[in-house]
C-alpha positions in Angstrom: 18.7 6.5 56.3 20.7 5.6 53.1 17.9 4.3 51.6 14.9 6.3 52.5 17.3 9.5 51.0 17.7 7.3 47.7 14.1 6.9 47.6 13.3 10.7 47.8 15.8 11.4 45.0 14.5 9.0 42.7 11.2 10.1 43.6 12.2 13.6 42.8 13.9 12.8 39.5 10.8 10.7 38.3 8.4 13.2 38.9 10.8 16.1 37.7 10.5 14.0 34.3 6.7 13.5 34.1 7.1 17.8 34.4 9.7 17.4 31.4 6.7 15.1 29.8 4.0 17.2 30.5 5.1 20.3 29.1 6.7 18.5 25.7 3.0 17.4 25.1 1.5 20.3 26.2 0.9 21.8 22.7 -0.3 18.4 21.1 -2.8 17.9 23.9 -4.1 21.4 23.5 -4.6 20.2 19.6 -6.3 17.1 20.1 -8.0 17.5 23.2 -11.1 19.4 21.7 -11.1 17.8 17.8 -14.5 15.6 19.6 -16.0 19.1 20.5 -15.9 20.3 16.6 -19.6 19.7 16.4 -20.6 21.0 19.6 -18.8 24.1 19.2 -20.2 24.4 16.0 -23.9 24.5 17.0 -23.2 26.9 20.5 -21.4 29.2 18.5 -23.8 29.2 15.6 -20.8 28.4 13.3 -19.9 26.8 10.3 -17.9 23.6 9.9 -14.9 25.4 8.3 -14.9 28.5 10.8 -14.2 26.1 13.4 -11.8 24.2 11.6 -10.1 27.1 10.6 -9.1 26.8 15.0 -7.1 24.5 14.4 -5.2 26.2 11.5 -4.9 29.4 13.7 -3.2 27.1 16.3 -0.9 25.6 13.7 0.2 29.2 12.9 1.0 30.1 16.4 3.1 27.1 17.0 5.2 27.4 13.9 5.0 31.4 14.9 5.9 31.2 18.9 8.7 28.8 18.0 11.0 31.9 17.2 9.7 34.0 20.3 11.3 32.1 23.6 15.0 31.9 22.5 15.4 35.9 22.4 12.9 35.8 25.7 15.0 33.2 27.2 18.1 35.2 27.0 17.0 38.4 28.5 14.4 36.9 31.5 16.3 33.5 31.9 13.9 30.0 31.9 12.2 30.4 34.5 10.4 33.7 33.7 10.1 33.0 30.0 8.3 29.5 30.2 5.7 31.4 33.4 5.2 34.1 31.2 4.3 31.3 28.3 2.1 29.0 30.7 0.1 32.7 32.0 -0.8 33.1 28.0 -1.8 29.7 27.6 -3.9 29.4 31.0 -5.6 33.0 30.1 -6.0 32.4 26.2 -7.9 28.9 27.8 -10.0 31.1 30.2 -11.0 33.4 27.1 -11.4 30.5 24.6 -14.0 28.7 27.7 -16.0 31.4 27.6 -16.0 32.6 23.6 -19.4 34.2 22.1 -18.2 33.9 18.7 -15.8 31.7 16.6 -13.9 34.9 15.9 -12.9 35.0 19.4 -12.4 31.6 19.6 -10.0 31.5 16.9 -8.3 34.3 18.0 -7.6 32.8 21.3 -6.3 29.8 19.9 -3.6 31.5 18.2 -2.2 33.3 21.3 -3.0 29.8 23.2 -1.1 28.2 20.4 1.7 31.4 21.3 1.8 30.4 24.9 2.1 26.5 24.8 5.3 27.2 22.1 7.2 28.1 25.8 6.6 24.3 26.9 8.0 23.0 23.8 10.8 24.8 23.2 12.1 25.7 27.1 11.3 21.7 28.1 14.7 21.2 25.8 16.6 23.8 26.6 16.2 22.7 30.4 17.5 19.1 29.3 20.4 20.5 27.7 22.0 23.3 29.8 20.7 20.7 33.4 22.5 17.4 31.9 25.5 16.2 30.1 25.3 14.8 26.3 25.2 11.4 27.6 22.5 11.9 30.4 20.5 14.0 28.1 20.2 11.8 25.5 19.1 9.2 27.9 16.0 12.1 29.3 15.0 12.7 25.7 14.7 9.0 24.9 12.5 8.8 27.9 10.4 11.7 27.2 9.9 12.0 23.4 8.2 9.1 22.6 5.8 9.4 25.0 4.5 12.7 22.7 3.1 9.9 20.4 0.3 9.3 23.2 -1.0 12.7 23.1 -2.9 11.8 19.6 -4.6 9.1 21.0 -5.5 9.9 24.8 -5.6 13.5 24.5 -9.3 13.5 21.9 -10.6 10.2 24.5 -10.1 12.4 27.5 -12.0 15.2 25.8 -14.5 12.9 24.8 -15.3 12.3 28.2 -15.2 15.8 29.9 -17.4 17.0 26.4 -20.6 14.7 27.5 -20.0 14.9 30.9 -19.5 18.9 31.5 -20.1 20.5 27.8 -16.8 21.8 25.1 -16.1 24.6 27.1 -15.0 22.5 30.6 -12.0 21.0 28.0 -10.4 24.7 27.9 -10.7 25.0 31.6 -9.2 21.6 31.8 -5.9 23.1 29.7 -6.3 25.8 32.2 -5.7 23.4 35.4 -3.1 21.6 33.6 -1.3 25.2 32.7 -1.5 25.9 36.6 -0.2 22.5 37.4 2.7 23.0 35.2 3.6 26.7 36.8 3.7 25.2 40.2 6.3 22.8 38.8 8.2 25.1 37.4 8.5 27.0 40.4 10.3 23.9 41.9 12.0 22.7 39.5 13.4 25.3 36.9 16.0 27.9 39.0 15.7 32.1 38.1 19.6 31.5 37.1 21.0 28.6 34.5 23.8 26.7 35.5 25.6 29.3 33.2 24.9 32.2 35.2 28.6 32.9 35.5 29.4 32.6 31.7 28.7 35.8 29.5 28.3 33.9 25.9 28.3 35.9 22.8 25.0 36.4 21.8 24.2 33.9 18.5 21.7 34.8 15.6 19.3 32.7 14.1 21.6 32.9 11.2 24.3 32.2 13.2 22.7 29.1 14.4 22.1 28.1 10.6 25.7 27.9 9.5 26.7 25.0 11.5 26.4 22.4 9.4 25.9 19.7 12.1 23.2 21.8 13.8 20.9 22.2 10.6 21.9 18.7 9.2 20.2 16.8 12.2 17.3 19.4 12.0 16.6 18.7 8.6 16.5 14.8 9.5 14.0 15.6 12.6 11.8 17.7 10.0 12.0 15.3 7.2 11.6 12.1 9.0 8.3 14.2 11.0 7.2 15.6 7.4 7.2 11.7 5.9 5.1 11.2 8.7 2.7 13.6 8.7 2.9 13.2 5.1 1.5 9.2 5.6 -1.4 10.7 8.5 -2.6 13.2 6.2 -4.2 10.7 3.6 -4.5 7.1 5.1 -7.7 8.1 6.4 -8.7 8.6 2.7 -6.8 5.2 1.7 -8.7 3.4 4.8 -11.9 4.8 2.8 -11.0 3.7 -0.7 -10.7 0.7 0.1 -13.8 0.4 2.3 -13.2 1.0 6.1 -15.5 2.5 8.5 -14.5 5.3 11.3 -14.3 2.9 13.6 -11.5 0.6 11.8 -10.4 3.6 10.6 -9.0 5.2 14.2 -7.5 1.5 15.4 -5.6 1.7 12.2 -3.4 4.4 13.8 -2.6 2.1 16.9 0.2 0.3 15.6 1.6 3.0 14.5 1.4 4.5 18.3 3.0 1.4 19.6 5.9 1.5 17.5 6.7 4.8 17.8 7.3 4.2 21.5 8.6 1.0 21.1 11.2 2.3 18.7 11.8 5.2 21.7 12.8 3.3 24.3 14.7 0.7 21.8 17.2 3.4 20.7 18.1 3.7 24.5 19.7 0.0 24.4 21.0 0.5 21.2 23.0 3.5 22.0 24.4 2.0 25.0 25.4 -0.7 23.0 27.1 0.8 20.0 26.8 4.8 20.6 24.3 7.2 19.1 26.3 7.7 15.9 26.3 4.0 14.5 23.1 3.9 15.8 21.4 6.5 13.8 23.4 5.1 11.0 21.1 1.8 11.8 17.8 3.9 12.2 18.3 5.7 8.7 19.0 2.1 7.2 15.8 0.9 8.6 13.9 4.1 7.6 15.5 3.4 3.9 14.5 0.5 3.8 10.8 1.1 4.5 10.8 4.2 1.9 11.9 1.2 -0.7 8.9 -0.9 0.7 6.2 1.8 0.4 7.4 3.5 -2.8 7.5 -0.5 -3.9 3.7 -1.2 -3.2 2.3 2.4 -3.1 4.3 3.6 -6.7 5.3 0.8 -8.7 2.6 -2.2 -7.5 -0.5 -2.0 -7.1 -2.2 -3.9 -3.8 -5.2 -4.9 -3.5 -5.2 -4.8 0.9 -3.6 -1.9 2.8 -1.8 -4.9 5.5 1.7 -4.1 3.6 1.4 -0.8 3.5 0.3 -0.3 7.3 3.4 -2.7 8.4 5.5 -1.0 6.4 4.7 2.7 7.8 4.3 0.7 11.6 8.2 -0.1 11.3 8.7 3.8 10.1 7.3 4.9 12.9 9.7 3.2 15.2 12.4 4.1 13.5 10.9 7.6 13.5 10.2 7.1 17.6 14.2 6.1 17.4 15.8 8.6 15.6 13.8 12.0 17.0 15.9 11.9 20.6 19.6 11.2 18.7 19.0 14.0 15.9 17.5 16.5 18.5 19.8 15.6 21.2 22.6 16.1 18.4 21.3 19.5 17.3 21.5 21.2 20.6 24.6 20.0 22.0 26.0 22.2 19.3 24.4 25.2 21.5 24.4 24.3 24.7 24.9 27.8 26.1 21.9 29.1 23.7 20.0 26.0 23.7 16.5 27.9 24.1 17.2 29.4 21.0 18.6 26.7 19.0 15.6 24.7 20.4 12.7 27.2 19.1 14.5 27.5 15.1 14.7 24.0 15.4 11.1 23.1 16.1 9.9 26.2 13.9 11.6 24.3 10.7 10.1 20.9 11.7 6.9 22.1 12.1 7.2 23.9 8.8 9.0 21.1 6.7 6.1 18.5 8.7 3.3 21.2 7.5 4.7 21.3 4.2 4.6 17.6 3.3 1.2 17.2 4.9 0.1 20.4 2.8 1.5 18.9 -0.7 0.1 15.5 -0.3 -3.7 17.0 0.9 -3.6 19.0 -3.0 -3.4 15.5 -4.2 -5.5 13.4 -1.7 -7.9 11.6 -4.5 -4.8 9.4 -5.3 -4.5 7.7 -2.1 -1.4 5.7 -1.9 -0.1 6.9 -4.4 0.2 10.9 -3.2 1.4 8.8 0.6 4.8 7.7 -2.0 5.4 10.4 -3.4 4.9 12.3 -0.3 7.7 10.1 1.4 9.9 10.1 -1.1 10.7 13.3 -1.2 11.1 13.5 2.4 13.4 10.8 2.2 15.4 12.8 -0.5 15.6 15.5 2.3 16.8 13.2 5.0 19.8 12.2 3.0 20.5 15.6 2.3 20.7 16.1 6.4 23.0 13.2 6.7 25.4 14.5 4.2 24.9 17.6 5.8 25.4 17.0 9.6 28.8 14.7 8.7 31.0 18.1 7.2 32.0 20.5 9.1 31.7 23.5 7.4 29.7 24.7 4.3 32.2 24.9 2.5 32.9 20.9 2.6 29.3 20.6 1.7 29.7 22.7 -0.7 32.3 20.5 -2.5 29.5 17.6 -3.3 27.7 19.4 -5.1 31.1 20.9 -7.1 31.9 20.1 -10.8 35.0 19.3 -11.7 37.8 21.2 -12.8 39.0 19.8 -16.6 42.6 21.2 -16.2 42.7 19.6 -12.9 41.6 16.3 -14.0 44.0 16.3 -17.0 46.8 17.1 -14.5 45.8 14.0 -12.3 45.8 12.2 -15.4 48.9 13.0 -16.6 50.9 12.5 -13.2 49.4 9.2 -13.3 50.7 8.5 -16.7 54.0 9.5 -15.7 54.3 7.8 -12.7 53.4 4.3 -15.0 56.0 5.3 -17.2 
């Protein structure tokens, strides 16, 4: 009886977190499901290659955009009624998007599609957090965030297949299911009250959120460490090409990367039960140093003639990347666990727009390859040690004092109690 019971809960608790898993990648899947039906859309719709690109731009906007919507929607309908009011605009901006007679439609209802999926990735969190304690939580997010790196390469061979075998417009009805799916789940498994129903917090600000220093300083490491990524994606198609890859060579090239970034996922998980999460981000952001050094080395100062040291060098990023995202994010929110939905959405709001930024800076300089790739992750490196120094005071004020310079009378004070105490 013992047993059978165990079975049912761990039956329950696996499929609660393949919910957790869908609706973290439900935004990326809803990005890369369709990029094989560009061409297809194109001709139905009697549309020009950058009108349908611009599709994807109006979904980048709403996801950086719907980021700041859910925490304030969180705290007057609760969870439950903020991420089915999210899923309904995602499942009806799919419906209208399916059957679009114009790219102007199209494109707008990707940006309130893009609106509605934001509820998925910033409630999914939120859930985590206010459900389980630090120490479970980190364990849920080190399950379920590298798993995100799959979206990018499943999500554009699934739509692949539904394109040739029931036209562009089945993949939006597919998002559709999927949306439906995820509302029946959510009716199980997220409750109308939080655990906190009984606890009237203070409401927080956005700015309030901003001032603590270990909040914003692991933020800033989850944006940075994403924005040196993205920064790396955004022209290594272009560097494949220089140096004379196909398409074909050109898409496997991003499958180590994949790898690692999960493999570095579920690594952390030993690591922190080994030594703790703390010394073990202090490991991560050793190894991510260390790989800055090694592609500033042979993208800035050397050049290579092959693109092997390169790719192992960014492959051993990634899973430090994979690594680090569930400690920093983890980090973040217990800082908030009463306003986690909120803390959650400003927190992927400035990753998204620190990621967008690097990619964005390194595209103006695309033509130099490798080298824009260094620059590009150098400066986001810059900005991940400014997180670290940030996230260890407590106060601005402490940060504050780094950056301080110092006071002549007070030094020749120092000085001179020092000479009188040799004396």
């Amino acid at each position: 009886m013992k047993t059978s019971s165990n079975i049912f809960v761990n039956m329950k608790f696996f499929i609660f977190l393949l919910y957790l898993a869908l609706l973290s990648m439900l935004g990326f899947i809803a990005t890369d499901m369709y990029l094989p039906a560009f061409k297809a859309i194109e001709s139905s719709l009697n549309s020009s290659p950058s009108q349908v690109a611009m599709s994807l731009t109006c979904f980048l906007a709403g996801l950086a955009l719907g980021q700041l919507i859910y925490g304030p929607l969180v705290s007057k309908l609760g969870k439950r009624y903020a991420l089915l009011i999210g899923l309904a605009v995602f499942a009806l901006s799919s419906v209208a998007i399916a059957n679009s007679d114009s790219v102007m439609m199209l494109n707008i209802a990707r940006f309130f599609q893009a609106i509605g999926a934001c509820s998925a990735g910033v409630i999914w969190q939120a859930i985590v957090v206010e459900q389980y304690d630090a120490e479970k939580a980190q364990g849920i997010f080190s399950n379920i965030m590298p798993l995100v790196a799959l979206s990018p390469a499943l999500a554009p061979i699934l739509g692949a297949y539904i394109l040739n075998e029931f036209g562009w417009r089945a993949i939006f009805i597919s998002l559709c299911v999927i949306a439906f799916l995820l509302v029946l789940m959510t009716l199980y498994f997220v409750p109308g009250k939080s655990k906190h129903q009984d606890i009237k917090p203070s409401a927080v600000s956005y700015g309030q959120i901003l001032k603590n220093t270990r909040y914003l300083g692991n933020v800033v490491i989850f944006g940075a460490c994403s924005g040196a990524f993205f920064a790396y994606l955004t022209v290594w198609p272009i560097v494949m090409e220089q140096h004379g890859y196909q398409a074909t060579e050109i898409g496997l090239s991003f499958i180590p990367q994949t790898i690692m970034f999960i493999v570095g996922g579920y690594a952390s998980k030993l690591l922190i039960k080994r030594i703790g999460a703390d010394k073990t981000l202090n490991v991560l952001l050793s190894i991510f140093g260390i790989c800055v050094v090694s592609i500033v080395l042979f993208t800035l100062l050397f050049k290579t003639i092959t693109i092997f040291p390169l790719l192992i060098s960014f492959s051993i990023l990634a899973a430090a990347n994979g690594a680090i995202y569930p400690i920093v994010v983890n980090s973040a929110l217990q800082q908030f666990t009463q306003h986690a939905s909120k803390a959650a959405g400003l927190q992927n709001f400035l990753q998204i727009t620190i990621a967008f930024g690097a990619s964005s800076l390194v595209a103006m300089w695309a033509n130099f390859g490798e080298v824009a790739i260094g620059w590009g992750i150098l400066c986001c490196s810059l900005l991940v040690i400014l997180g670290y120094v940030l996230k260890t005071e407590q106060t601005w004020g402490d940060f504050a004092h780094h950056f301080t310079a110092p006071d002549p009378a007070r030094v020749g004070i120092v000085a001179n109690a020092k000479q009188n105490q040799a004396d």
